[in-house]
C-alpha positions in Angstrom: 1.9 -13.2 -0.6 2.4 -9.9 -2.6 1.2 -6.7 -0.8 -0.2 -3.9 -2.2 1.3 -1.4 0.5 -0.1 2.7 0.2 3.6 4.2 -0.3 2.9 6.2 -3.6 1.2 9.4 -3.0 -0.3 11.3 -6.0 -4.0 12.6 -5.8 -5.1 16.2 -5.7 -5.1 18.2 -2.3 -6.5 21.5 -2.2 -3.2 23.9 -1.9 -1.3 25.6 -4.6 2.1 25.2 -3.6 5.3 26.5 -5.7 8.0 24.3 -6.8 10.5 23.9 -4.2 13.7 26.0 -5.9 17.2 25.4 -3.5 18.5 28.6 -2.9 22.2 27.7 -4.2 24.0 24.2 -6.1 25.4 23.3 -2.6 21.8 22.8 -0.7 20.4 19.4 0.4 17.0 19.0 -1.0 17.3 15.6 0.2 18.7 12.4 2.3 17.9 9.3 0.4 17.8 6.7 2.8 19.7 3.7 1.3 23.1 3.8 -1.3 22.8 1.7 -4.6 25.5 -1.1 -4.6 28.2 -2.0 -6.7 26.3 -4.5 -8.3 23.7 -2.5 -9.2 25.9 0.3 -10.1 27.8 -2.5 -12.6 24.3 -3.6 -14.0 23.4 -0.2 -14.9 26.4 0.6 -17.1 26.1 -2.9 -18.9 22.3 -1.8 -19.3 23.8 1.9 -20.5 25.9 0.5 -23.3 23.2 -2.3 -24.2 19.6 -1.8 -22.8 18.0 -4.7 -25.3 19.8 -7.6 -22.7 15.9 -8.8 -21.3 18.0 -10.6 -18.2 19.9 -7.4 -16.8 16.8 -5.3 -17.6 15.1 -7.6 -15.5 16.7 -8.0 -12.5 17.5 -4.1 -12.8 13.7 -3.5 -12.5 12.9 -6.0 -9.9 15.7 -3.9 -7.9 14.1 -0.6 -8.3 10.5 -2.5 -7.6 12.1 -3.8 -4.4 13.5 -0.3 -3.4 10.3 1.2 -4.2 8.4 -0.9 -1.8 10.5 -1.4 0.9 12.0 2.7 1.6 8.8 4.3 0.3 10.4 6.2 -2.8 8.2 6.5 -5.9 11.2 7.9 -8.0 12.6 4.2 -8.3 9.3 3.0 -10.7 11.3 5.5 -12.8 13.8 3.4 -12.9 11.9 0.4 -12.7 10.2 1.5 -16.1 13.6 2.9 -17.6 14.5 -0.4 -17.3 11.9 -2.0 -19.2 12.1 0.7 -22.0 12.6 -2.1 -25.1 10.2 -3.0 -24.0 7.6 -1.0 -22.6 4.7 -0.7 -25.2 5.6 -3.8 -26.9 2.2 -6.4 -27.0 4.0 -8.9 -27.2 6.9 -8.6 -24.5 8.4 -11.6 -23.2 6.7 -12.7 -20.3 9.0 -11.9 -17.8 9.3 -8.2 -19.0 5.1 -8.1 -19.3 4.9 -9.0 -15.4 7.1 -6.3 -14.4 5.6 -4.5 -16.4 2.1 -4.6 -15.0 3.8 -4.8 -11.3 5.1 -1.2 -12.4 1.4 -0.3 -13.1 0.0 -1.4 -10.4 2.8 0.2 -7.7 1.4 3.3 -9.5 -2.1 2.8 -8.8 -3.2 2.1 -12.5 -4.8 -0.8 -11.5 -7.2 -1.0 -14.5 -4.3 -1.4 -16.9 -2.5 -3.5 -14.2 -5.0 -5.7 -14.6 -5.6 -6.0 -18.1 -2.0 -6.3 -18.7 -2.0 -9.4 -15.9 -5.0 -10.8 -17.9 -3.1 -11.2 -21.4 -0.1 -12.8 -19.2 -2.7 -15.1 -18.1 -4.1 -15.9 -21.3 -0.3 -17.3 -22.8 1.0 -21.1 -23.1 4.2 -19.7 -22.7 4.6 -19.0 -18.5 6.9 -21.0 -16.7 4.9 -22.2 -13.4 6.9 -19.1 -11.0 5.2 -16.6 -13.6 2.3 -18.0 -14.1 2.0 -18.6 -9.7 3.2 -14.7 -9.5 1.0 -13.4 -12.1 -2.2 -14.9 -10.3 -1.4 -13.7 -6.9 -0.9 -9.9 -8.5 -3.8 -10.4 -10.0 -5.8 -12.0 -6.7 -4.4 -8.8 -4.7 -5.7 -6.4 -7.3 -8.9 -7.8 -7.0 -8.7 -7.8 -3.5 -7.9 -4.3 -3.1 -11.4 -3.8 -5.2 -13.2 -5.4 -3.2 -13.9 -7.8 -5.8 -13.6 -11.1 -3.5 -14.9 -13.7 -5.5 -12.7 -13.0 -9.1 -9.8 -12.9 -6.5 -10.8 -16.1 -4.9 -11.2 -17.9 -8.2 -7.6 -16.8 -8.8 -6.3 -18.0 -5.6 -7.8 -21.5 -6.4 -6.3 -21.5 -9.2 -2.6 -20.7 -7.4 -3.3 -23.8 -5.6 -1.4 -26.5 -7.6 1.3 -24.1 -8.4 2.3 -22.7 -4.6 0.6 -24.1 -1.9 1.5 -21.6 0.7 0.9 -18.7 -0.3 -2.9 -19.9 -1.7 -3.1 -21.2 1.5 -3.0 -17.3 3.1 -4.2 -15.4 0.3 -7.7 -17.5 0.7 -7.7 -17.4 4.3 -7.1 -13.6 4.3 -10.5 -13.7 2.0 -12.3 -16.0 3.7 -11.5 -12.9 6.7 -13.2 -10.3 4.4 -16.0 -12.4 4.6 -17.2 -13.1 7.7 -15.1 -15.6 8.8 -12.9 -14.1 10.8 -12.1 -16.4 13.3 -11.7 -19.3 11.2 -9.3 -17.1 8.8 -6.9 -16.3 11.5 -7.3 -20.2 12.9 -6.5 -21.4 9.4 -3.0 -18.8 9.3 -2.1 -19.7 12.4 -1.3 -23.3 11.2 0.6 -21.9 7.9 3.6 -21.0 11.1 3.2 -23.7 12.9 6.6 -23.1 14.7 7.4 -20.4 17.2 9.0 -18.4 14.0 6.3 -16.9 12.0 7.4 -15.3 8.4 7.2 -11.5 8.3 4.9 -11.8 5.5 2.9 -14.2 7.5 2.7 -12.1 11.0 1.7 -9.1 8.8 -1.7 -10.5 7.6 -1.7 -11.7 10.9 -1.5 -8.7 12.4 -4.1 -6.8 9.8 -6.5 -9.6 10.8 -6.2 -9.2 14.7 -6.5 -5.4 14.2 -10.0 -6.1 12.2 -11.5 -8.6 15.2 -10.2 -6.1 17.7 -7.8 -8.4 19.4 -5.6 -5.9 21.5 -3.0 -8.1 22.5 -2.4 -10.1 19.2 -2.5 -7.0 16.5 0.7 -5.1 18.1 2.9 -8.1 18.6 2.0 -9.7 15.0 3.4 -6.3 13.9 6.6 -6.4 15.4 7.2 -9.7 14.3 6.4 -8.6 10.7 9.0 -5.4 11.5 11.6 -8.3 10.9 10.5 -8.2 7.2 11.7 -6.5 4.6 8.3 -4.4 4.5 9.6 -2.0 6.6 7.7 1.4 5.8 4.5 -0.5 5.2 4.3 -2.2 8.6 5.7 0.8 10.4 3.2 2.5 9.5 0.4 0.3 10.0 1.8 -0.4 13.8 2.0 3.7 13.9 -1.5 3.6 13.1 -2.0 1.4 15.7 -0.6 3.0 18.3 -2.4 6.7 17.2 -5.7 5.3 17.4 -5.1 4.4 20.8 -3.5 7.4 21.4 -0.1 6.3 22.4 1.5 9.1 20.6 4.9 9.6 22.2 5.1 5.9 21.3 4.3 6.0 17.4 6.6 8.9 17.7 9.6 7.0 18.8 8.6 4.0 16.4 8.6 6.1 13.2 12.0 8.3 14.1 14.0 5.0 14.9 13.2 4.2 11.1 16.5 4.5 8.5 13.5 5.5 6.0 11.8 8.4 8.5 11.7 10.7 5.6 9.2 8.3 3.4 5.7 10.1 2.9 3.9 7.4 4.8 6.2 7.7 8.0 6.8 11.3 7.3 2.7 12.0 7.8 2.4 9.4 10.5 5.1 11.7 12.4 3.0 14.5 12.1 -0.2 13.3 13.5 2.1 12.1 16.0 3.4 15.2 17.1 0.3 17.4 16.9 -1.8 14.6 18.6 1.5 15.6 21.4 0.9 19.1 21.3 4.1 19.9 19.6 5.2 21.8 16.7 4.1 19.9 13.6 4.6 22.4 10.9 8.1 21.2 9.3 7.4 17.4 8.4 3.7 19.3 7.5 5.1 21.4 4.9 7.7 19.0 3.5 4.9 16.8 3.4 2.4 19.6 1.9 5.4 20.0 -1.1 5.6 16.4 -1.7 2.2 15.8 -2.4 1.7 18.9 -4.4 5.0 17.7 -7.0 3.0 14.1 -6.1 -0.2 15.8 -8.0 1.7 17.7 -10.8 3.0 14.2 -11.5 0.5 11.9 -11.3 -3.3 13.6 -11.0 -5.7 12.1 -9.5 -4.8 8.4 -8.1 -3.6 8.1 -4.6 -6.2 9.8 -2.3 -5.6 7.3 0.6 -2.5 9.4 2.1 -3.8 12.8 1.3 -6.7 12.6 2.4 -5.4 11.5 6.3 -3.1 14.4 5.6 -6.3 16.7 5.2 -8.3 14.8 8.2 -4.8 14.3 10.4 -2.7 17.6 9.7 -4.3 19.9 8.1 -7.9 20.0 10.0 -9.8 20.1 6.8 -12.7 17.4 7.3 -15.0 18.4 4.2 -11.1 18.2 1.5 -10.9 14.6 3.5 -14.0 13.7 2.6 -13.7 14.6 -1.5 -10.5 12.7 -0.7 -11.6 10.2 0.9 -14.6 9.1 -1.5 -12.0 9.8 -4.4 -10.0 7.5 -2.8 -12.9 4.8 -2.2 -13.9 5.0 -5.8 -10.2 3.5 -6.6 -9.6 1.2 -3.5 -11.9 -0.8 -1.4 -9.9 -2.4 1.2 -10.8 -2.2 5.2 -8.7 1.0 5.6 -10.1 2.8 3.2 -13.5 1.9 4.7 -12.1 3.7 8.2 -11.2 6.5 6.4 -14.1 7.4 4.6 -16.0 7.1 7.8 -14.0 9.1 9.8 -13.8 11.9 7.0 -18.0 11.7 6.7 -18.0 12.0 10.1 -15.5 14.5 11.0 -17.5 16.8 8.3 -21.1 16.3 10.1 -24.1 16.8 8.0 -22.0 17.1 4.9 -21.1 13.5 5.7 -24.2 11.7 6.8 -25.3 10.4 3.3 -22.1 9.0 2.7 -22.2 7.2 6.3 -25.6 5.5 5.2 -24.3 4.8 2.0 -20.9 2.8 3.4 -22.9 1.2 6.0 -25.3 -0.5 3.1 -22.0 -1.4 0.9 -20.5 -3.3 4.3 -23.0 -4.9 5.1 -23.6 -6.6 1.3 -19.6 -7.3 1.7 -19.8 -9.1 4.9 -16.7 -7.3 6.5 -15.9 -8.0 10.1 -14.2 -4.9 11.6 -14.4 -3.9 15.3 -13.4 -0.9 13.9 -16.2 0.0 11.7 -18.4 -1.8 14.2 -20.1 1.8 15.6 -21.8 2.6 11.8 -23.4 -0.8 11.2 -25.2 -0.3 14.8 -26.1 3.3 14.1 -26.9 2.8 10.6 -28.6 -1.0 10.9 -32.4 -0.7 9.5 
């Protein structure tokens, strides 16, 4: 099932940091973690000397989606987007380059015109069944990610005919958003029947045990998903994980072993780490602080999630978290973002306490089973 991983960092923190400048030409500004291949290097000149060839553009920008998601680098939607150039603001794009197209909109957060551009897909006769099966399940997760479960169930049902599978997990996964939780991870349990479970799998898996507060289950379903391809997404989840728990010197070692350490998400995860250690936090804190600042410059005002633990976590600024966070919770509804709007409104005391009671009423209509967010539905039950 398509996840909708928080790897792109681009909403407004309260700092006014200056443009990093290298002092000379010869000055790293930075590693990237992974080397284009020879392939791709090949496709990109063909694409040079003709761009209009739909089947090169393509693949070029399901490459640079791929990269995007799985090393945590916004840079390659660029690319993703150059790719698609021809035909970018053409209505009436082939249907292959319309479903990038809104996957490119929706890895940057703009998940209103994500989803209206997934809506026309979904309105043509001229889908093969793969397009039409991954244009659903984009679709279903955007939904999801709002909160809105039952225009993402209809869309599951709808998958059903078309990839069994994966409708399968994407309506057990809702059916766990609404108070079925123990029937939801019953039900993906036998999707992996065997003693191998697909990374994809073990990941809602995982997310699911960490919601019914099964200690044992949630870290090893996210080490089996570390198999996947998702590798800063799931890192990062299991860091989180392990720094709720406090088991910092272990999130510590979990995140440095990474080849993509220097992504945002494991970069901030690192520094919680180290100051929940007592140790010197302030360079991944700065390179972080100037990432999110160009982040802002670039793109104002749509990826809160991030910043705002960077506020709460690092920075020890729980009334910025909050703004953040409710910013944040305005765009994305999802179980984490629940957490984090709680824990800012909290963390800034009476500032917070309206938004506690008003959370607590929007959870309870929703259904949510969370050990998690357990503690404000029994302080804030009527």
């Amino acid at each position: 099932m398509k996840r909708l991983p928080a790897l792109l960092l681009a909403l407004p923190l309260a700092i006014s940091a200056a443009p990093f400048v290298p002092k000379d030409d010869a000055e790293i500004v930075q590693r990237l973690p992974y080397r284009v291949d020879a392939s791709e290097r090949a496709r990109r000149a063909a694409l040079a000397r003709d761009p209009a060839q739909l089947p090169l553009a393509a693949a070029a920008a399901r490459a640079a989606l791929q990269r995007a998601r799985v090393h945590g680098d916004p840079r390659e939607l660029g690319a993703a987007q150059a790719a698609l150039a021809p035909w970018w603001a053409q209505g009436d794009a082939p249907p292959e380059a319309a479903l990038l197209r809104a996957r490119v909109l929706q890895a940057r957060h703009e998940f209103e015109p994500a989803l209206a551009e997934l809506g026309r897909l979904l309105a043509r006769a001229d889908l093969t069944d793969e397009q039409r099966a991954q244009a659903l399940l984009d679709a279903a997760a955007l939904h999801q990610l709002r909160a809105e479960l039952p225009e993402a169930r209809a869309l599951c049902e709808q998958l059903q005919p078309l990839a069994a599978l994966p409708a399968a997990a994407c309506l057990a996964e809702l059916a766990s958003l609404s108070g079925q939780g123990q029937a939801a991870a019953q039900a993906l349990a036998r999707l992996s029947p065997g003693r191998t479970i697909a990374p994809w799998l073990a990941l809602m898996q995982a997310e699911l045990a960490e919601r019914l507060g099964d200690e044992v289950a949630a870290p090893a379903f996210y080490r089996m998903a570390l198999a996947g391809e998702d590798g800063v997404y799931t890192r990062a989840a299991l860091a989180d994980w392990l720094l709720d728990r406090r088991r910092s010197a272990e999130a510590l070692s979990l995140l440095e072993r990474s080849p993509d350490a220097e992504a945002d998400a494991l970069l901030l995860r690192r520094a919680i780490a180290l100051r929940q250690l007592g140790r010197d936090a302030s360079a991944p804190a700065a390179r972080l602080r100037e990432r999110l600042a160009a982040a802002d410059r670039r793109e104002p005002g749509k990826h809160a999630r991030e910043q705002a633990r960077f506020a709460l976590d690092v920075e020890a600024q729980p009334r910025e978290a909050l703004r953040l966070a409710r910013l944040n919770w305005a765009l994305q509804r999802e179980p984490v973002d629940a957490l984090l709007l709680l824990r800012a409104a909290v963390a800034a005391g009476s500032e917070g306490e309206a938004t506690c009671q008003e959370l607590a009423d929007a959870l309870r209509g929703k259904g949510w089973q969370d050990a998690r967010l357990a503690a404000l539905d029994r302080r804030f039950s009527p």
